[in-house]
C-alpha positions, 0 to 999 in steps of 0.5 A: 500500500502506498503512502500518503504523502506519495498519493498526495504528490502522484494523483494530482500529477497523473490527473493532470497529465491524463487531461492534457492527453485530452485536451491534446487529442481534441485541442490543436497543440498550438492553441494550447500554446497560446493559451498557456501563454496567455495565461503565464503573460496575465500572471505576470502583468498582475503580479507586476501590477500588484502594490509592493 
């Protein structure tokens, strides 16, 4: 029987890449490209926008 804290770590990660398998197989990988993009440059603006 596994450990917790190797279930805690291994399911989110298997998760994970079972849906970008997915995602993958229905999503053409360039627009999931501009879409992580998207994504990381909002995150940046915002934690660049945020007050000191």
């Amino acid at each position: 029987m596994p450990d917790p804290a190797s279930l805690l770590i291994g399911t989110p990660q298997a998760v994970s890449v079972a849906v970008g398998a997915g995602l993958i197989m229905v999503v053409d990988y360039r627009i999931l490209l501009v879409l992580i993009a998207a994504v990381f440059a909002a995150c940046a603006l915002w934690l660049l926008a945020r007050p000191q």
